[in-house]
N, C-alpha and C positions, 0 to 999 in steps of 0.2 A: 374792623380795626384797620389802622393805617400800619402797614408794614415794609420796611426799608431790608431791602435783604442784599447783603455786599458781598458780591463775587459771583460769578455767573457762569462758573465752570459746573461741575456733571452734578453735585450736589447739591448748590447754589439757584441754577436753574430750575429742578426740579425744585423744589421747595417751591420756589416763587411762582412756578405754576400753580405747582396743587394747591397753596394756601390763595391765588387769585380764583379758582376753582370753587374754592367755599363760603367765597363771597368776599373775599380782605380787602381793599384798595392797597396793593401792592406793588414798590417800584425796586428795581433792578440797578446793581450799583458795580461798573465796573470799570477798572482806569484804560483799556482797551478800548479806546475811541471804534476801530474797526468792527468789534466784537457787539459794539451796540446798536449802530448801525444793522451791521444784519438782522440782531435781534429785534429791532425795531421792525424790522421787515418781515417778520415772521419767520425767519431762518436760522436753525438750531443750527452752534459749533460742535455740538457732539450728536452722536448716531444712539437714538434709542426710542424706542419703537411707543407711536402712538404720542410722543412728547412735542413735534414740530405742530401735530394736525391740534394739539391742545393747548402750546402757545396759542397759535396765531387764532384761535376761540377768545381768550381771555383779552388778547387785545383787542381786537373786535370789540369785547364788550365792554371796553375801557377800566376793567379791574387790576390789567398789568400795564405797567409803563417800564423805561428803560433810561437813562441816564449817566455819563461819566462824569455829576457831581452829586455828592451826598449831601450839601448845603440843598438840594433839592426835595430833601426826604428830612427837614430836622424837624417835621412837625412828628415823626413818626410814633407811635404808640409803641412798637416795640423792633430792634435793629438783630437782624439775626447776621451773623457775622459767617460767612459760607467760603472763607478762603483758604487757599491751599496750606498745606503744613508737613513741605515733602521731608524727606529723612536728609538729615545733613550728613557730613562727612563720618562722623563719629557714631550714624545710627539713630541718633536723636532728634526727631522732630523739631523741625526749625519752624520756630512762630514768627519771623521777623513779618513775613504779608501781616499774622492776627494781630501782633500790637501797632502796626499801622495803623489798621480797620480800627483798633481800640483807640487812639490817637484823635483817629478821624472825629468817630465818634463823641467825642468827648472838644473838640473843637466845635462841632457845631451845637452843640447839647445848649436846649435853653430848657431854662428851669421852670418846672411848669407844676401844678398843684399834683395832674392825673401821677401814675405808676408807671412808669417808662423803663422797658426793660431791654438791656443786651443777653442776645442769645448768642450760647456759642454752639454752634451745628459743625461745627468743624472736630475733627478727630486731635483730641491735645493730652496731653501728659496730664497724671493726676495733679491735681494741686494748679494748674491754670486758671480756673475760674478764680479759684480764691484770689490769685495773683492779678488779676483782671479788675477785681472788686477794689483791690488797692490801691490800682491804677486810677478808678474814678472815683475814690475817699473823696468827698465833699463834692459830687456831685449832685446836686439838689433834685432827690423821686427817681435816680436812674441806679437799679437793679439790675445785678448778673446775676442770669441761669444756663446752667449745663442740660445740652436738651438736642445729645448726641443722636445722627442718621444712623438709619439699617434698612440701605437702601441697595438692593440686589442688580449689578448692571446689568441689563436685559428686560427688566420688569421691575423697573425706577417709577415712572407715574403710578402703577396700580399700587407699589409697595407705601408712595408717598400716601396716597388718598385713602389706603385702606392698610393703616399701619401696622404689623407684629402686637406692635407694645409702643406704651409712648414712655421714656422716659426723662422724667422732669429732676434736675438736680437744683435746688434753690437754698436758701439760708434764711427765708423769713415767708412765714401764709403768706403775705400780699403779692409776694414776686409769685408766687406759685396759683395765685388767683388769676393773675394776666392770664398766666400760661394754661389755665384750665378756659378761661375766658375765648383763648386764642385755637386751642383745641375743639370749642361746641360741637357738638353736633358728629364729631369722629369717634366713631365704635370700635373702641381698640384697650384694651388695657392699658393701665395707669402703673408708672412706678413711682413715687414721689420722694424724695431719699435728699443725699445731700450733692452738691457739686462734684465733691472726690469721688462719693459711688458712682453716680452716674457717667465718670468719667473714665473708671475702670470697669464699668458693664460692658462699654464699650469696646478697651482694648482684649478684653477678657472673652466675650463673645466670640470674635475675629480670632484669635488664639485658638479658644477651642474648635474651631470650624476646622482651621486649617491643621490643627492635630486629627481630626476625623479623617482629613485628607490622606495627609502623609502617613496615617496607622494601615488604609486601606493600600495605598501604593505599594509601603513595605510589604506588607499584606501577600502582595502581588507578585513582587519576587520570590515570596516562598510558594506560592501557588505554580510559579512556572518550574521552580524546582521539582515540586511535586507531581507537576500532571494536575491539578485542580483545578478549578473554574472560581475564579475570583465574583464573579458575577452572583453564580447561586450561594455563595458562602457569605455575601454581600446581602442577598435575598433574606436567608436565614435570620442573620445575624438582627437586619430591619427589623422583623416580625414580633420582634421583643420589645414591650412597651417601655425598658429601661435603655432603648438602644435607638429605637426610630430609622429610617430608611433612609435619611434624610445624608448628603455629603459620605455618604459610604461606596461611592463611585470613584474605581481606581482609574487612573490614567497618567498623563503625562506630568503633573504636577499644575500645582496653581500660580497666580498668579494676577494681576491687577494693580488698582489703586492701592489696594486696601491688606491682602493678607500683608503680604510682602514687608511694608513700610510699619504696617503696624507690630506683627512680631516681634522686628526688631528694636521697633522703639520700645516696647514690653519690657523686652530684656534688657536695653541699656535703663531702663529705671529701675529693675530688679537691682543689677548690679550697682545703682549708684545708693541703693539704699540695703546694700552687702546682703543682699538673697540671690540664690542660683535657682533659674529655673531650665534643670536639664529637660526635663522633657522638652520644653518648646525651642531650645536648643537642638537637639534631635530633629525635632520636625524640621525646622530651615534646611538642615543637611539632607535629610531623605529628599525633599522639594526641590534644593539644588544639584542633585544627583540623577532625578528621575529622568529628564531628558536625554542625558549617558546613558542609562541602565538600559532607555528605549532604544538609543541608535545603537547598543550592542547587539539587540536581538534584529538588526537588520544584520550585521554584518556576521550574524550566523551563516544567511543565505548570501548575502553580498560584501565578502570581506573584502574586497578594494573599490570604494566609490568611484576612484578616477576614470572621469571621461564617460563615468554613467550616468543615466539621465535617472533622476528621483524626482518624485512629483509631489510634492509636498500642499496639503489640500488644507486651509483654515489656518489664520495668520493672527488674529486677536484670539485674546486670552481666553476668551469665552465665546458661543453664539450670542447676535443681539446687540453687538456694541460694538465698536471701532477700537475699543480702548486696546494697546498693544505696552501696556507698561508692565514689564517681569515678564511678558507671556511667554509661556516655552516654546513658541515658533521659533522665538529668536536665539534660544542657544542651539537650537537645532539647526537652523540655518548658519548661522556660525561654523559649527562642525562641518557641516553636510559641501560650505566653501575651502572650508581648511583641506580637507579631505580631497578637491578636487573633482566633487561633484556636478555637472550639469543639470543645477536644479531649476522645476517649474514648479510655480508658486503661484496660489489661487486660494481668492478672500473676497468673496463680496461687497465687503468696507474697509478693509483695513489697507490694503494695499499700498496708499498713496503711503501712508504715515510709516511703512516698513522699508517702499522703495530709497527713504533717505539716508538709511543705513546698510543695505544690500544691496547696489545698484547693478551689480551683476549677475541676479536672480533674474530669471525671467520670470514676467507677471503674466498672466491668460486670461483672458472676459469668462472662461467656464473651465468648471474643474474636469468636463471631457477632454478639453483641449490640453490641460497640462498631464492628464492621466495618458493620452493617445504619445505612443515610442516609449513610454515609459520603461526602466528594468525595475524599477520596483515605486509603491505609491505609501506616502504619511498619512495618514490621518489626524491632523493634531487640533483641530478646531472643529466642531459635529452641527457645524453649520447644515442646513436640510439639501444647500444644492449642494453638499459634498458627501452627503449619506444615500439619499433618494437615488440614485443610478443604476444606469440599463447596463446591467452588469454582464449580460453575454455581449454586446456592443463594447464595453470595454474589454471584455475578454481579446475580442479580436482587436481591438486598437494599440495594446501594450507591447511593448516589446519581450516584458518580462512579466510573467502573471503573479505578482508579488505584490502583496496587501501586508500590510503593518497598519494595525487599528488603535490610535493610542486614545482612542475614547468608546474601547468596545461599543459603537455605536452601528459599524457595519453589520449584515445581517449574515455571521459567520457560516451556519449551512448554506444558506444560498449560495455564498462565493466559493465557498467548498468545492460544492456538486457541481459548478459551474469551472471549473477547474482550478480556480487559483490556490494558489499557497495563502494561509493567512495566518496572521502570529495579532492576538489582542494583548492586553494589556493582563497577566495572569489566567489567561484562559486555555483550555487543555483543547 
């Protein structure tokens, strides 16, 4: 099939790989002259593992191309719409990029006998697609479908190519034949439903992930009350097939594209259609709290930062990705400058995109180098060079033998017997 995929950011991209991947002739559509350019060159704007070396595969084998006009794609079979839809001032997902894209679309739209379908892969408020559908009333054979990502950063290509679940939201079999058409050959469960479901599977999903989060966080403050090990209570708790193992790992709080923006858009359509959803109300507060709750148990051991060196190791929200939007490094750096800390900060990838906001953190090529004078060290990103370390070597490097693990990912006996002080995330 021919596939026009508009917007080329972390969603947008992947997509367009993995459907050139399965054989689609697919072109890439974005108004960033510079952005196409490099991807023309086989060079990815975001960091995610395994995605630059399977670009520059698909275009090699001339199944991806790149473009900043979409009058270049109006032969297309089917337009998936991949642009952003950050939270506006009010909380509420701002579509002004996807009615562009919809705009766009519908300017170059020639009317053709086949089934021509707009996809919307982007994250929208119930009731968009239908709104979209209206947008292009008397469009002649051009179909919207809701045919929302659940795409993990870190593990985006394998999640595109070998999906969860697919879910298709359509309003009539024909739009949902493209979309099974467009699917062949992918071994993945099938949801078929309507636009609104499928568009609240979505926010609904993301909601409950990040309640798994915030129940274990909380979780975790009472475990340190107690003396308890979050960890094996965490364990336990998995081993239940009504329960799963899965996001039952306490730490610093989440963060990203995705909980963050989406919760809250959750909640402003709860409230704009007069339902309260306390619970996921709760969870935004535990998530906006946890990075506090974490620098209080430093200043158990270290109650005046000023003029102490703290080495703050893992700057994206997650390992495996550059992305730094929400992530709790940065209210932690925040503090850790308000406070008058002399902080060393070390990230793999992310660095550049934090130095524009902290410019008087020091950055280090290695998480040895910002752990070495240290009075005490973060953990906030479990990146492998920030866990994997010759931990009697830092022993002697630090000035302070103070571990704070806020992704119980340190190996706490070891640093133990090895002398340091360590404080994890609810761990006794």
């Amino acid at each position: 099939m021919k596939v026009a995929v508009i917007g080329t950011g972390y969603v947008g991209l992947t997509t367009a790989v993995s459907l050139a991947m399965n054989g689609h002739h697919v072109i890439g559509i974005d108004l960033v002259e510079a952005k196409i350019v490099k991807l023309r060159q086989g060079i990815s704007p975001i960091y995610e593992p395994g995605l630059e070396e399977a670009l520059r595969e698909v275009l090699a084998a001339g199944t991806l191309a790149f473009s900043t006009q979409l009058s270049e794609a109006k032969d297309a079979d089917v337009f998936f719409v991949c642009v952003g839809t950050p939270e506006a001032d009010d909380g509420t997902a701002d579509l002004t990029y996807l009615y562009s894209a919809v705009a766009a679309i519908k300017e170059v739209h020639n009317s053709a006998l086949q089934k021509r379908v707009v996809v919307i892969k982007s994250t929208v408020p119930v009731g968009t697609g239908d709104k979209v559908a209206d947008l292009l009333d008397g469009c002649q054979e051009l179909s919207v479908a809701s045919n929302p990502e659940f795409l993990r950063e870190g593990s985006a290509l394998p999640d595109a190519i070998e999906p969860s679940r697919i879910v298709i939201g359509v309003s009539d079999p024909s739009t949902g034949e493209v979309m099974e058409q467009l699917y062949k050959g992918v071994n993945a469960p099938r949801v078929v439903t309507t636009r609104a479901n499928a568009e609240l599977i979505k926010y609904a999903s993301n909601a409950f992930l990040a309640t798994r989060i915030s129940f274990m966080n909380e979780l975790a403050r009472l475990s340190t009350a107690l003396g308890t090990d979050i960890a094996t209570i965490a364990h336990g708790m998995g081993l239940d097939s009504r329960i799963g193992p899965e996001f039952l790992r306490a730490g610093v709080g989440y963060g990203g594209s995705c909980f963050p923006k989406d919760t809250i858009a959750l909640l402003q359509l709860a409230a704009q259609n007069g339902v309260s959803l306390s619970i996921l109300e709760k969870v935004r507060e535990v998530n906006a709290t946890q990075p506090v709750w974490f620098l209080q148990q430093l200043h158990k051991i270290v109650p005046d930062c000023r003029g102490k060196r703290i080495a703050v190791l893992g700057l994206a929200f997650k390992p495996d990705t550059d992305d730094i939007r929400e992530a709790p490094s940065l209210s932690i750096l925040h503090e850790l400058t308000e406070q008058g800390a002399a902080v060393f900060a070390y990230d793999p990838v992310a660095e550049d995109a934090v130095k524009q906001s902290f410019p008087n953190v020091t950055y280090t090529k290695t998480a040895e180098e910002a752990l070495a004078g240290a009075d005490a060290a973060l953990l906030v990103t479990e990146w492998k060079e920030c866990v994997q370390l010759d931990w009697e070597r830092i022993r002697q490097s630090m000035a302070q033998p103070v571990l704070l693990d806020g992704r119980n990912a340190w190996p706490a006996q070891t640093v133990k017997q090895a002398g340091f002080t360590y404080i994890g995330v609810g761990k006794s």
